[in-house]
mmJSON file of the N, C-alpha and C atoms, coordinates in Angstrom:
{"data_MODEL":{"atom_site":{
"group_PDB":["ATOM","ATOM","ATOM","ATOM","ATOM","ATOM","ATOM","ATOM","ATOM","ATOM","ATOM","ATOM","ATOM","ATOM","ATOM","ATOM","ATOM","ATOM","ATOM","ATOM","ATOM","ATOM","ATOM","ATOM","ATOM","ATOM","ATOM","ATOM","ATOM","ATOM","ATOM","ATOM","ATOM","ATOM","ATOM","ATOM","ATOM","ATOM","ATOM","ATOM","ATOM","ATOM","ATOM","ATOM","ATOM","ATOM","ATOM","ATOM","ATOM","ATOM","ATOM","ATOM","ATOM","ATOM","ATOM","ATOM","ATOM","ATOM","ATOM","ATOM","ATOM","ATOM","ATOM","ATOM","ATOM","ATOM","ATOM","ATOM","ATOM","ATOM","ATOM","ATOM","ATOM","ATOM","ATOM","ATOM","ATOM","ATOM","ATOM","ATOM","ATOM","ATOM","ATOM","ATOM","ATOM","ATOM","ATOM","ATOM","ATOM","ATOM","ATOM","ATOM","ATOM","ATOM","ATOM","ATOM","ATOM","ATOM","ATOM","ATOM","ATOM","ATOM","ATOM","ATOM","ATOM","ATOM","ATOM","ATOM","ATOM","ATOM","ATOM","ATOM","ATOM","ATOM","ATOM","ATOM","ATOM","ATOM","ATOM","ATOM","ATOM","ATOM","ATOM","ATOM","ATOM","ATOM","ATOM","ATOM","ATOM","ATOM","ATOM","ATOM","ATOM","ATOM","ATOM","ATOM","ATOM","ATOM","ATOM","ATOM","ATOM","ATOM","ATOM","ATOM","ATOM","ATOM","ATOM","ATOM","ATOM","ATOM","ATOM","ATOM","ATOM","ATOM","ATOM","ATOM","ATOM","ATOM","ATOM","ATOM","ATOM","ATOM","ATOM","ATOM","ATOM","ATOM","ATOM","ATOM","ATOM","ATOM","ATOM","ATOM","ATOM","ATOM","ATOM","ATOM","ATOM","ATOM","ATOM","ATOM","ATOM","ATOM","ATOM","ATOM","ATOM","ATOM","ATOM","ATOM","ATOM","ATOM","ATOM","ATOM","ATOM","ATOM","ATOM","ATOM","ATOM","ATOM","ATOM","ATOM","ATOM","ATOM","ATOM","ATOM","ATOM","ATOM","ATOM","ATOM","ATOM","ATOM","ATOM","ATOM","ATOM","ATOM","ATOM","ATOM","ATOM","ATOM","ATOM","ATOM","ATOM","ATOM"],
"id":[1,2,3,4,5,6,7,8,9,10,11,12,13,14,15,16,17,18,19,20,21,22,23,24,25,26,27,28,29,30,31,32,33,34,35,36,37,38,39,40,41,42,43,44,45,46,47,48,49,50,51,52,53,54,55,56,57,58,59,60,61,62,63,64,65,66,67,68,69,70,71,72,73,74,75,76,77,78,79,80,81,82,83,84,85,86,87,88,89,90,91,92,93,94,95,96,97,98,99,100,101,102,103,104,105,106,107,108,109,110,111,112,113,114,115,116,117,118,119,120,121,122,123,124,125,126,127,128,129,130,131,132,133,134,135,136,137,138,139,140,141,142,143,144,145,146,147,148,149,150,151,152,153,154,155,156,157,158,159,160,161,162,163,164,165,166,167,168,169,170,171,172,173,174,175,176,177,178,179,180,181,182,183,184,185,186,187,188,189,190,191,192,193,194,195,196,197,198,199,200,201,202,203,204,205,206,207,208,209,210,211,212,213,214,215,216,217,218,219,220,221,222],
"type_symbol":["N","C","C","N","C","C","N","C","C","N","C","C","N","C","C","N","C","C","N","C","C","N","C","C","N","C","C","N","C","C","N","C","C","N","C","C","N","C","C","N","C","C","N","C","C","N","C","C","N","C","C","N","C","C","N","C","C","N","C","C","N","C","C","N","C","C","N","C","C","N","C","C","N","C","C","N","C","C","N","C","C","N","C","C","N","C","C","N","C","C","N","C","C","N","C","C","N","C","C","N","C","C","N","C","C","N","C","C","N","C","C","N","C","C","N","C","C","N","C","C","N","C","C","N","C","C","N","C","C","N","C","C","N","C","C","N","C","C","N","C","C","N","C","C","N","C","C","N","C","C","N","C","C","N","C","C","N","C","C","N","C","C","N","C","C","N","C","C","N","C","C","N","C","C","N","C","C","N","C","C","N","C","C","N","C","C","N","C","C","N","C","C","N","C","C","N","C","C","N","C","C","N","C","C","N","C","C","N","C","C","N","C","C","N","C","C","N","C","C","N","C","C"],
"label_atom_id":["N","CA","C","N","CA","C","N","CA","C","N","CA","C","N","CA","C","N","CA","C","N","CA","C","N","CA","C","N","CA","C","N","CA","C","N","CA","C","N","CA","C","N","CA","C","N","CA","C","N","CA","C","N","CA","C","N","CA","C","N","CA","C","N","CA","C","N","CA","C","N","CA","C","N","CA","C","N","CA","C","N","CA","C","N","CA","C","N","CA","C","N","CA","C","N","CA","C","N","CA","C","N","CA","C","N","CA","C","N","CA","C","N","CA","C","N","CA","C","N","CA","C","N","CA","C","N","CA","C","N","CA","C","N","CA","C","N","CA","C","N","CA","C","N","CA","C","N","CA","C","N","CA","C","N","CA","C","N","CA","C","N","CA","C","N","CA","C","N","CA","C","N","CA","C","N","CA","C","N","CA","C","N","CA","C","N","CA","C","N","CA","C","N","CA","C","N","CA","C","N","CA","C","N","CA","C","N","CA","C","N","CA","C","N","CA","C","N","CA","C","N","CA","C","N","CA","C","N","CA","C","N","CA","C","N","CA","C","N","CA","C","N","CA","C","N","CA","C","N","CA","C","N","CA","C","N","CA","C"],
"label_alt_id":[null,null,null,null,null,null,null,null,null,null,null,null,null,null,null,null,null,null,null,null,null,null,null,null,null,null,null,null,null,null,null,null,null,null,null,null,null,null,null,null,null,null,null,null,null,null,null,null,null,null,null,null,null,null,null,null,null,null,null,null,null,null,null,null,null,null,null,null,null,null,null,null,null,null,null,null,null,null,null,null,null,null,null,null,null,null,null,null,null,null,null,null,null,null,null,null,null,null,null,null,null,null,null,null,null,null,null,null,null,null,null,null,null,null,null,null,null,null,null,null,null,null,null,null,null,null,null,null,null,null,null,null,null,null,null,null,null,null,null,null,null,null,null,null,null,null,null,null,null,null,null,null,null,null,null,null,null,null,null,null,null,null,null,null,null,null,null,null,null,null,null,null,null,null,null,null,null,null,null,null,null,null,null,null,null,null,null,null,null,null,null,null,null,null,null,null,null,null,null,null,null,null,null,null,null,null,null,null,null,null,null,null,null,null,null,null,null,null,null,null,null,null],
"label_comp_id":["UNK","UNK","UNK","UNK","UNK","UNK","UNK","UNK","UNK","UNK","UNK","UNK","UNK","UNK","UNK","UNK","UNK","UNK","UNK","UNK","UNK","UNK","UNK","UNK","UNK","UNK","UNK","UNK","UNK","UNK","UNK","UNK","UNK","UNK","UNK","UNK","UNK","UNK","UNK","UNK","UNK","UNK","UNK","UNK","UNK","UNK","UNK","UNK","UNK","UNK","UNK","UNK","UNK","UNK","UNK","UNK","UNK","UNK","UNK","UNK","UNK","UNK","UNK","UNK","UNK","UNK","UNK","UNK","UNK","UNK","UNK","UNK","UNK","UNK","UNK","UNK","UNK","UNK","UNK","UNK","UNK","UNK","UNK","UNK","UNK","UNK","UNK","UNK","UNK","UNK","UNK","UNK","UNK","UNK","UNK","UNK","UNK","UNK","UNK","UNK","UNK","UNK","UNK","UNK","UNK","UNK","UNK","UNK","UNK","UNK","UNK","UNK","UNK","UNK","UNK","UNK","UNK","UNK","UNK","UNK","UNK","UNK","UNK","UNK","UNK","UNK","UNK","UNK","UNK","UNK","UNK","UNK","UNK","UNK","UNK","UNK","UNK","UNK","UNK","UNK","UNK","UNK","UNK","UNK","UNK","UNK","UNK","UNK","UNK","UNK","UNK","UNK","UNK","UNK","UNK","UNK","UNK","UNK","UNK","UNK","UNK","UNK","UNK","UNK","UNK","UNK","UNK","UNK","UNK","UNK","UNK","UNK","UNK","UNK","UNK","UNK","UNK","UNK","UNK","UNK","UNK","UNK","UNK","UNK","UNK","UNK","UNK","UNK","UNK","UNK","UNK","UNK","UNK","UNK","UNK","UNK","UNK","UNK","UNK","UNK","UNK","UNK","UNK","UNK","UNK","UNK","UNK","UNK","UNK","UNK","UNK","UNK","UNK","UNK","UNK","UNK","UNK","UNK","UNK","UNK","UNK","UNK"],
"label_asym_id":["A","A","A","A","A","A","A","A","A","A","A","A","A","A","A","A","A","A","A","A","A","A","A","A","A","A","A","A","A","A","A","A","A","A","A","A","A","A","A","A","A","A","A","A","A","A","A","A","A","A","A","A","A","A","A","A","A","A","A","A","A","A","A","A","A","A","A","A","A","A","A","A","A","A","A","A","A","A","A","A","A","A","A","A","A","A","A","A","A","A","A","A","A","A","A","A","A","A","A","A","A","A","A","A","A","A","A","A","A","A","A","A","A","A","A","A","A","A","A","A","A","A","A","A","A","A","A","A","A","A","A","A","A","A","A","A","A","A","A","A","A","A","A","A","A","A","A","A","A","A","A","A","A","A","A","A","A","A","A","A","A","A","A","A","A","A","A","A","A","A","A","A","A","A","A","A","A","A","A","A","A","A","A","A","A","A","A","A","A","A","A","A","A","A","A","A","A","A","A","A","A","A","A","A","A","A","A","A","A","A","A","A","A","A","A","A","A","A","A","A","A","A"],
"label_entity_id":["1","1","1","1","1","1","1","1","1","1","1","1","1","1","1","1","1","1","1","1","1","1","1","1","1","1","1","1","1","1","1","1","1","1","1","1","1","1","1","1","1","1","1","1","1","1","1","1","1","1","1","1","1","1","1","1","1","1","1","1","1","1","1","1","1","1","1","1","1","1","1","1","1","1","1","1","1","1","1","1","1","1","1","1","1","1","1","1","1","1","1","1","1","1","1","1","1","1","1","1","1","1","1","1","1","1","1","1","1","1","1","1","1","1","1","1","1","1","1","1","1","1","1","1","1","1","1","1","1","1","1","1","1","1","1","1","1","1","1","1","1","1","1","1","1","1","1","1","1","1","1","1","1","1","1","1","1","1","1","1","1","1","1","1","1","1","1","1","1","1","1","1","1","1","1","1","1","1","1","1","1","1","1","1","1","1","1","1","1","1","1","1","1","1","1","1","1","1","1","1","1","1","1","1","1","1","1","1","1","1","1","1","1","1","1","1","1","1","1","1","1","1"],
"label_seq_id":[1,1,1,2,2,2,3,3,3,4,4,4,5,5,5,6,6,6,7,7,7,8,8,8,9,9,9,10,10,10,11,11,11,12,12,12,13,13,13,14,14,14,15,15,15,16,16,16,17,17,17,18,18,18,19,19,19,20,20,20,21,21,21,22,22,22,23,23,23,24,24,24,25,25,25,26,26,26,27,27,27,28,28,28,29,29,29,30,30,30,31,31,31,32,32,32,33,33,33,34,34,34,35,35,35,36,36,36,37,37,37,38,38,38,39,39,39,40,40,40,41,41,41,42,42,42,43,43,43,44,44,44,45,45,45,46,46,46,47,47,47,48,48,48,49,49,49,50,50,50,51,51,51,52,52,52,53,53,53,54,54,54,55,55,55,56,56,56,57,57,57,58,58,58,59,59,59,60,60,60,61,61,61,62,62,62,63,63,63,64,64,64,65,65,65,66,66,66,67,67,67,68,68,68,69,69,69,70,70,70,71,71,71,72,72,72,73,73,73,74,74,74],
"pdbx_PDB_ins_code":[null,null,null,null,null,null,null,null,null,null,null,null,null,null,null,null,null,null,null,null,null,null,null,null,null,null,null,null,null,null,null,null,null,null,null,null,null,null,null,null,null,null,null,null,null,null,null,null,null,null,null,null,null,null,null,null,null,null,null,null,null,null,null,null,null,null,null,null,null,null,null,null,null,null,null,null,null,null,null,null,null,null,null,null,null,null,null,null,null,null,null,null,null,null,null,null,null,null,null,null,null,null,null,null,null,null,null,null,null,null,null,null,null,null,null,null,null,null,null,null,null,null,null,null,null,null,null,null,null,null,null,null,null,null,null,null,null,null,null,null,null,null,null,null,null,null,null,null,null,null,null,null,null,null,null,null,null,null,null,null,null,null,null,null,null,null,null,null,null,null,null,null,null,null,null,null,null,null,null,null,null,null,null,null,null,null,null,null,null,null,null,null,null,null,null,null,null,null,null,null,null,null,null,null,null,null,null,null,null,null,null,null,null,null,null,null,null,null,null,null,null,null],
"Cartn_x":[0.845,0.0,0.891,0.627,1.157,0.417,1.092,0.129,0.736,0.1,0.427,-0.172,0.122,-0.225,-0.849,-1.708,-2.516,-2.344,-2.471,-2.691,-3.478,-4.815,-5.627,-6.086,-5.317,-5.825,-5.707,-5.494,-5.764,-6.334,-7.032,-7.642,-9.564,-10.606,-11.944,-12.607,-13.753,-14.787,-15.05,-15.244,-15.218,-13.593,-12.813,-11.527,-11.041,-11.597,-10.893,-11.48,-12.413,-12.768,-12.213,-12.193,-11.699,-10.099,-9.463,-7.835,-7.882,-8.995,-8.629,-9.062,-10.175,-10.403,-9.092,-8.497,-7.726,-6.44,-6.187,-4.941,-5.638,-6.885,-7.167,-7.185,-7.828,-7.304,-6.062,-5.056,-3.901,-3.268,-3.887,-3.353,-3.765,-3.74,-3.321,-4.459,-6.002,-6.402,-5.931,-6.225,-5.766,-4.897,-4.567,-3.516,-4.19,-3.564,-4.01,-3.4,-4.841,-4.592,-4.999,-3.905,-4.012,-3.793,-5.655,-5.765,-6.188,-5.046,-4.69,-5.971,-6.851,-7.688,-8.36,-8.799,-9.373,-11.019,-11.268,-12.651,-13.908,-14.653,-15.995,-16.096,-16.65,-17.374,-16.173,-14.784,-13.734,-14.053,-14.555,-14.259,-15.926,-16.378,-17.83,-17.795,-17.402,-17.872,-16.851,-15.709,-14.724,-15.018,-15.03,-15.429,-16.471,-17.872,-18.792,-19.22,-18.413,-18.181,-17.35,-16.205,-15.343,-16.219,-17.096,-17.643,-18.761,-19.598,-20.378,-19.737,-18.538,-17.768,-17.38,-17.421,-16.999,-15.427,-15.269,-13.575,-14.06,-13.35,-13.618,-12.858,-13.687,-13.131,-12.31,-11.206,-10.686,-10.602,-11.133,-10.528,-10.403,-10.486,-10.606,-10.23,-9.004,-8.514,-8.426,-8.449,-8.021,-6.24,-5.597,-4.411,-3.923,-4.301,-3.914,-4.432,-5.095,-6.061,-7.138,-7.125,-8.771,-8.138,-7.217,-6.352,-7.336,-7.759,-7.918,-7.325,-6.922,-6.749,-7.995,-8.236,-8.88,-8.126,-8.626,-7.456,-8.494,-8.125,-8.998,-8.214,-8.778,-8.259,-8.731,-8.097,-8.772,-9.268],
"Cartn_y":[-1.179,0.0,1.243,2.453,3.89,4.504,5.812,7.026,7.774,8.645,9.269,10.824,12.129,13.146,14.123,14.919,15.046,16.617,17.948,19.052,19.919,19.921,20.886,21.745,22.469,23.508,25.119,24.962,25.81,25.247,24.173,23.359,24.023,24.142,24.59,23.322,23.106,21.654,22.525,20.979,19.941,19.315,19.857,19.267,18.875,19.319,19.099,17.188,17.233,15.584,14.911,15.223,14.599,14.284,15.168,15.131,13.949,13.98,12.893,11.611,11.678,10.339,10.073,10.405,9.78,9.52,9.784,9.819,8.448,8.144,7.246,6.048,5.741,4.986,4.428,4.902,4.92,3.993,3.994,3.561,2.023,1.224,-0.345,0.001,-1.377,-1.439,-1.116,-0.148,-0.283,1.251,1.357,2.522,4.138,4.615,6.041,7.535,8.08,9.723,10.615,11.578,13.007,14.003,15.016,15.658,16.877,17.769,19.128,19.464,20.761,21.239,22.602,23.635,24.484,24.601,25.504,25.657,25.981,25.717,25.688,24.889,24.709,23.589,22.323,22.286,21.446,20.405,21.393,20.928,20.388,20.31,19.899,18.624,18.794,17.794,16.474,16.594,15.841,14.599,15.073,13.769,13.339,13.761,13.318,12.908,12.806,12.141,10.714,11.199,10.2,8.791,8.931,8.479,7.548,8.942,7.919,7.001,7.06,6.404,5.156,4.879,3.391,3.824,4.865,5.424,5.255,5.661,5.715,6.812,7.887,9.431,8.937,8.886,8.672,9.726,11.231,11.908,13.25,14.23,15.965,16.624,17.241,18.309,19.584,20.48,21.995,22.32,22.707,22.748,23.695,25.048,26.219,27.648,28.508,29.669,28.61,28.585,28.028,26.855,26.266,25.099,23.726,22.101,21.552,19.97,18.997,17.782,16.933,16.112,14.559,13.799,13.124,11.726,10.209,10.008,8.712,7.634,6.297,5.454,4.273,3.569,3.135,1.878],
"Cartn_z":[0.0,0.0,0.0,-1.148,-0.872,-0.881,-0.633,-0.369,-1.203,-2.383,-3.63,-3.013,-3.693,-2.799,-4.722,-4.823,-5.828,-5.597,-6.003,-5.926,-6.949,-6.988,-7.95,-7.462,-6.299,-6.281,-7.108,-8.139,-8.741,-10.426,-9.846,-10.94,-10.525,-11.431,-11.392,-11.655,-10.808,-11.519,-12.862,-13.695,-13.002,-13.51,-13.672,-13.757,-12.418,-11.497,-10.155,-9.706,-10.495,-10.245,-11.519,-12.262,-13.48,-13.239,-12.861,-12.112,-11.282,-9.955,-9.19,-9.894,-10.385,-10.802,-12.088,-12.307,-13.796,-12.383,-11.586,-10.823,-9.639,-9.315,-8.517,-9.543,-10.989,-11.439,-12.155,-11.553,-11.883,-10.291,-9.484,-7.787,-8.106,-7.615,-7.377,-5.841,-5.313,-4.495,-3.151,-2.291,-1.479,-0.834,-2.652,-2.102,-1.285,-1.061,-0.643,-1.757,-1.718,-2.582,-1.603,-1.492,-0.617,-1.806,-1.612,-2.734,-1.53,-2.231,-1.898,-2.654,-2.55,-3.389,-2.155,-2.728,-2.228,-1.934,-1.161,-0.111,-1.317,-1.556,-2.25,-3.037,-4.314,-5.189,-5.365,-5.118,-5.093,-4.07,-2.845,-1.679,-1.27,-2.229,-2.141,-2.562,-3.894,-5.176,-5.37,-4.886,-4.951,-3.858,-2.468,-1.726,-2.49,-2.15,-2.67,-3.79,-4.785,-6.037,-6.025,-4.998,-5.017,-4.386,-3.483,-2.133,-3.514,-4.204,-5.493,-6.503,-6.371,-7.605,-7.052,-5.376,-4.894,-3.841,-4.038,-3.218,-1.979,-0.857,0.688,1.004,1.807,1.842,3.365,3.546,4.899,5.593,5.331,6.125,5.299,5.44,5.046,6.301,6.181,7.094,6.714,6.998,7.024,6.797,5.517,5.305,6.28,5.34,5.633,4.647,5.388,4.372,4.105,2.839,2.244,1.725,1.765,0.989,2.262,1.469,2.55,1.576,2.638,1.75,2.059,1.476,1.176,0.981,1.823,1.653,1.358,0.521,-0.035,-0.417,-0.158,-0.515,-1.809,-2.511,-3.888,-3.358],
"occupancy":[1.0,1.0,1.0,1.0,1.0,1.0,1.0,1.0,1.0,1.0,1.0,1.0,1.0,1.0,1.0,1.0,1.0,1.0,1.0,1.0,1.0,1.0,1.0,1.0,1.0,1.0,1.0,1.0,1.0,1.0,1.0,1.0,1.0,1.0,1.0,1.0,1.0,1.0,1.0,1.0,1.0,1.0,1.0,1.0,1.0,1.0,1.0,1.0,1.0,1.0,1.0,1.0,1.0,1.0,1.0,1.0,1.0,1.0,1.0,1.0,1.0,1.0,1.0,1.0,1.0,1.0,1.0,1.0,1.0,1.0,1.0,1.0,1.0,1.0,1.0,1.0,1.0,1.0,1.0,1.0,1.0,1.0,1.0,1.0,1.0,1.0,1.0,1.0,1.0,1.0,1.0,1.0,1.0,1.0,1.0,1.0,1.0,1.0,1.0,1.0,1.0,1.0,1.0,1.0,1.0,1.0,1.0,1.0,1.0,1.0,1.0,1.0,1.0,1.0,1.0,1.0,1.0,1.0,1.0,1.0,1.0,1.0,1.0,1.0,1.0,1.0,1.0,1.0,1.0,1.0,1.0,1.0,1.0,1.0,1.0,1.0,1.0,1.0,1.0,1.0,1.0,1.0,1.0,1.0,1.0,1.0,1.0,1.0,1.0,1.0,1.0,1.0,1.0,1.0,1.0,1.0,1.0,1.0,1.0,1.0,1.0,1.0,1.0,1.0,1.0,1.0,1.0,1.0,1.0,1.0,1.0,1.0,1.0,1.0,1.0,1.0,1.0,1.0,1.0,1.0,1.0,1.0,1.0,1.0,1.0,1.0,1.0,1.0,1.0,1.0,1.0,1.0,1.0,1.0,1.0,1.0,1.0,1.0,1.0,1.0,1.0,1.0,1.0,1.0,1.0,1.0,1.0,1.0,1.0,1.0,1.0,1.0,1.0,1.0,1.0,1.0,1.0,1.0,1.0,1.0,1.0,1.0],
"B_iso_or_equiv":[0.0,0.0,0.0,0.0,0.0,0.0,0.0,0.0,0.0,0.0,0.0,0.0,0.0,0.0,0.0,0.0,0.0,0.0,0.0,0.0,0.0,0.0,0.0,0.0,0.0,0.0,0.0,0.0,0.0,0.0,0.0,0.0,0.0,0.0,0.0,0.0,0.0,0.0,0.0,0.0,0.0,0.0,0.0,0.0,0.0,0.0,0.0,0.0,0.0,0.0,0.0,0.0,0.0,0.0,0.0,0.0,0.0,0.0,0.0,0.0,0.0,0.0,0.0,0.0,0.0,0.0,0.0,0.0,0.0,0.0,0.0,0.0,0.0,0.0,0.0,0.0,0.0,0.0,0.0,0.0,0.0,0.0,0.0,0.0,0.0,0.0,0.0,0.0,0.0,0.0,0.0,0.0,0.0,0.0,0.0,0.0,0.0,0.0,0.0,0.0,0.0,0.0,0.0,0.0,0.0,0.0,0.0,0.0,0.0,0.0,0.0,0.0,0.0,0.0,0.0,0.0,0.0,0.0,0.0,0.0,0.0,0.0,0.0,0.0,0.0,0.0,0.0,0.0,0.0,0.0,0.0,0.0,0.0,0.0,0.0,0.0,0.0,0.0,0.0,0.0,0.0,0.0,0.0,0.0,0.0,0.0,0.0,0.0,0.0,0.0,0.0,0.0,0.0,0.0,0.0,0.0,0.0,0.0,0.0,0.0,0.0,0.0,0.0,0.0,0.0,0.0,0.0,0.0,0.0,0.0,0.0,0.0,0.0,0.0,0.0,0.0,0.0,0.0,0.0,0.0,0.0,0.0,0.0,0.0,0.0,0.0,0.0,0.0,0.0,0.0,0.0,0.0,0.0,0.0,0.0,0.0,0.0,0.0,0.0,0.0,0.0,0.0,0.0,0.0,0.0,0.0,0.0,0.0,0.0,0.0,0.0,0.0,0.0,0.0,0.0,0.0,0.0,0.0,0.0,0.0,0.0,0.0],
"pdbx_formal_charge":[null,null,null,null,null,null,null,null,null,null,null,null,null,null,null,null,null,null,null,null,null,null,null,null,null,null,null,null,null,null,null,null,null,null,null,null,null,null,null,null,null,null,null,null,null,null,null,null,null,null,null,null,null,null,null,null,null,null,null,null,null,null,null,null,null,null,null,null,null,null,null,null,null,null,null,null,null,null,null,null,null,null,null,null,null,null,null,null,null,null,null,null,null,null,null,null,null,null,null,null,null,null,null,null,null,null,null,null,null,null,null,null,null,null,null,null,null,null,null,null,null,null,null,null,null,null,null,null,null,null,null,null,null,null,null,null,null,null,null,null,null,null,null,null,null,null,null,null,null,null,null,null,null,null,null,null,null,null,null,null,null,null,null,null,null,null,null,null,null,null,null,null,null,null,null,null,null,null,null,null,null,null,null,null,null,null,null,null,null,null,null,null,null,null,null,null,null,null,null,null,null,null,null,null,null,null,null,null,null,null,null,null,null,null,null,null,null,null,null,null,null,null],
"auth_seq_id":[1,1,1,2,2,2,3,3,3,4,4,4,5,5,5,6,6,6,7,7,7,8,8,8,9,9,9,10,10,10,11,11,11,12,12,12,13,13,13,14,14,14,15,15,15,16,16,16,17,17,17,18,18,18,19,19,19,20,20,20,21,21,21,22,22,22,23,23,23,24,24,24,25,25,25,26,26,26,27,27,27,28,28,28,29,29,29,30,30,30,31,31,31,32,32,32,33,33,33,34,34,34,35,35,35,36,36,36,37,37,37,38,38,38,39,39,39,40,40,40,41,41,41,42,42,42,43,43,43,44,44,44,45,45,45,46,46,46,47,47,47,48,48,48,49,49,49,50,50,50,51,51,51,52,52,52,53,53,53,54,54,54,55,55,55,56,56,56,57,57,57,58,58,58,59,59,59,60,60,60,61,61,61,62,62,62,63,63,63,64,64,64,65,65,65,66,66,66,67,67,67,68,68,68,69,69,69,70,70,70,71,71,71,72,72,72,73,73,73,74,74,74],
"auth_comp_id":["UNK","UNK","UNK","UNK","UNK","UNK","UNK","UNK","UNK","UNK","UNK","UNK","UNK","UNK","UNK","UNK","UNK","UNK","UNK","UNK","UNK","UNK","UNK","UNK","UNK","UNK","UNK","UNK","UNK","UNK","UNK","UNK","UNK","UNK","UNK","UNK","UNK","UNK","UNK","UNK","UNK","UNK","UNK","UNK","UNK","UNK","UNK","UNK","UNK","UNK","UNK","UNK","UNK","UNK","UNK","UNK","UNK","UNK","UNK","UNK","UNK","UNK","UNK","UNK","UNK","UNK","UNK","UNK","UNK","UNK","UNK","UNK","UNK","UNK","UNK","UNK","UNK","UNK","UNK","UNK","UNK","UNK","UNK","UNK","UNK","UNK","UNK","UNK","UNK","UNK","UNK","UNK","UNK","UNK","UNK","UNK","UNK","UNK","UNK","UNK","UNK","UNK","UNK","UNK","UNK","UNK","UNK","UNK","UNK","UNK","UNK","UNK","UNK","UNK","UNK","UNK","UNK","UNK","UNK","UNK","UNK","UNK","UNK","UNK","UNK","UNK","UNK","UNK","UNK","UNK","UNK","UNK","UNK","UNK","UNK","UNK","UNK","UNK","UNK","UNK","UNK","UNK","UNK","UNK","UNK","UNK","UNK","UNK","UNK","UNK","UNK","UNK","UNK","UNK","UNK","UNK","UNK","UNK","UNK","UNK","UNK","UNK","UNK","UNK","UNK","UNK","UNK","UNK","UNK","UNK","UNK","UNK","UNK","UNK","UNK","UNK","UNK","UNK","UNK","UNK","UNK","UNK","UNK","UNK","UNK","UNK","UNK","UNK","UNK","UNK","UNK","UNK","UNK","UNK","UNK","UNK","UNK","UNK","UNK","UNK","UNK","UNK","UNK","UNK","UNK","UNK","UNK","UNK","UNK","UNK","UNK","UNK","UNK","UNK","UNK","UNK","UNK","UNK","UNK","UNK","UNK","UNK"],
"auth_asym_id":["A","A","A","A","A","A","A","A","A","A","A","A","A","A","A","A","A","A","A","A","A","A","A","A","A","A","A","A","A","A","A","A","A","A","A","A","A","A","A","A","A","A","A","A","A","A","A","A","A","A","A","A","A","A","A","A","A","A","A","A","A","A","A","A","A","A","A","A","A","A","A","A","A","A","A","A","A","A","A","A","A","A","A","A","A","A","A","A","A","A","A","A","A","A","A","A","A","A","A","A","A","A","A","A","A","A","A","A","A","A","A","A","A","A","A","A","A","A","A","A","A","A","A","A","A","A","A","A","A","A","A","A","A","A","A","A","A","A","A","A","A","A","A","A","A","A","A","A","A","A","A","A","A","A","A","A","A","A","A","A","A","A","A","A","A","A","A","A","A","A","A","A","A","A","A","A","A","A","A","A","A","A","A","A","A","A","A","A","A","A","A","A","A","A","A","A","A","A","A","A","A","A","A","A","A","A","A","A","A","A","A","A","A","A","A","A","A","A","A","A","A","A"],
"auth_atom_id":["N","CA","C","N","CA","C","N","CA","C","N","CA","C","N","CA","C","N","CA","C","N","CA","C","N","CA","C","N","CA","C","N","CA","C","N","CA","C","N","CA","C","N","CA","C","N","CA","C","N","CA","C","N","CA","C","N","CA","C","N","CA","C","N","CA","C","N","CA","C","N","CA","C","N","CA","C","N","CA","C","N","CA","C","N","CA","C","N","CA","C","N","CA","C","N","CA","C","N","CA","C","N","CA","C","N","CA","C","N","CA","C","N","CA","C","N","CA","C","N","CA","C","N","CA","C","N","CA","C","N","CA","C","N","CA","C","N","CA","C","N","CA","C","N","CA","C","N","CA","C","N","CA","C","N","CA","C","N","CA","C","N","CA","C","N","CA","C","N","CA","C","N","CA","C","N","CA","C","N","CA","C","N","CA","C","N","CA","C","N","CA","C","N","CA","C","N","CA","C","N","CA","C","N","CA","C","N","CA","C","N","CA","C","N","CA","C","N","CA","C","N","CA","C","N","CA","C","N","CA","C","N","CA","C","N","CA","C","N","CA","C","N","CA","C","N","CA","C","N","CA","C","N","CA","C","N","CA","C"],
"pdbx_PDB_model_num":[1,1,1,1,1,1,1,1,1,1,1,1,1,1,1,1,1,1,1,1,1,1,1,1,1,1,1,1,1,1,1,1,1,1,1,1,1,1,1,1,1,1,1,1,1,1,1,1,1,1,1,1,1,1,1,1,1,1,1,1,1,1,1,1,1,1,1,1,1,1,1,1,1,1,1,1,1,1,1,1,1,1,1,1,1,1,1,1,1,1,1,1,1,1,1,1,1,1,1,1,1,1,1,1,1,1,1,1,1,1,1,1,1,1,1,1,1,1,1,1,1,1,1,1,1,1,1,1,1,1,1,1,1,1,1,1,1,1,1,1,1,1,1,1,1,1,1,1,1,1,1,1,1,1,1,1,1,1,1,1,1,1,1,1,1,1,1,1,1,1,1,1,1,1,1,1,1,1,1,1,1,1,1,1,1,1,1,1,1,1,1,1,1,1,1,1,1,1,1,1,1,1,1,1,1,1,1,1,1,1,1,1,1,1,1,1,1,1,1,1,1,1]
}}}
């Protein structure tokens, strides 16, 4: 198992899901993605997409300013 680290935050939906999903199917079962991404529709749509697509949201923290990660696993 790794943990791969993702940054769109200065990516706009819906590229900001399109980014993670092309980068989560790229991970091997199991692994972990920490996706840097910023506060509003990123920070909406991304878990909750990921969560509809079959991923498991492990966790959303507060970076720093409006920056927050998700950390999901495949």
């Amino acid at each position: 198992m790794a943990t791969y680290q993702l940054d769109i935050t200065k990516e706009h939906c819906p590229m900001t899901f399109v980014k993670t999903k092309i980068e989560l199917a790229k991970l091997k079962q199991g692994d972990i993605l920490e996706v840097f991404l910023v506060e509003g529709e990123p920070l909406e749509n991304v878990p909750r997409t990921t969560t509809e697509q079959g991923y498991t949201v492990i966790g959303i923290e507060h970076v720093k300013e409006n920056i927050h990660k998700v950390t999901i696993q495949k």
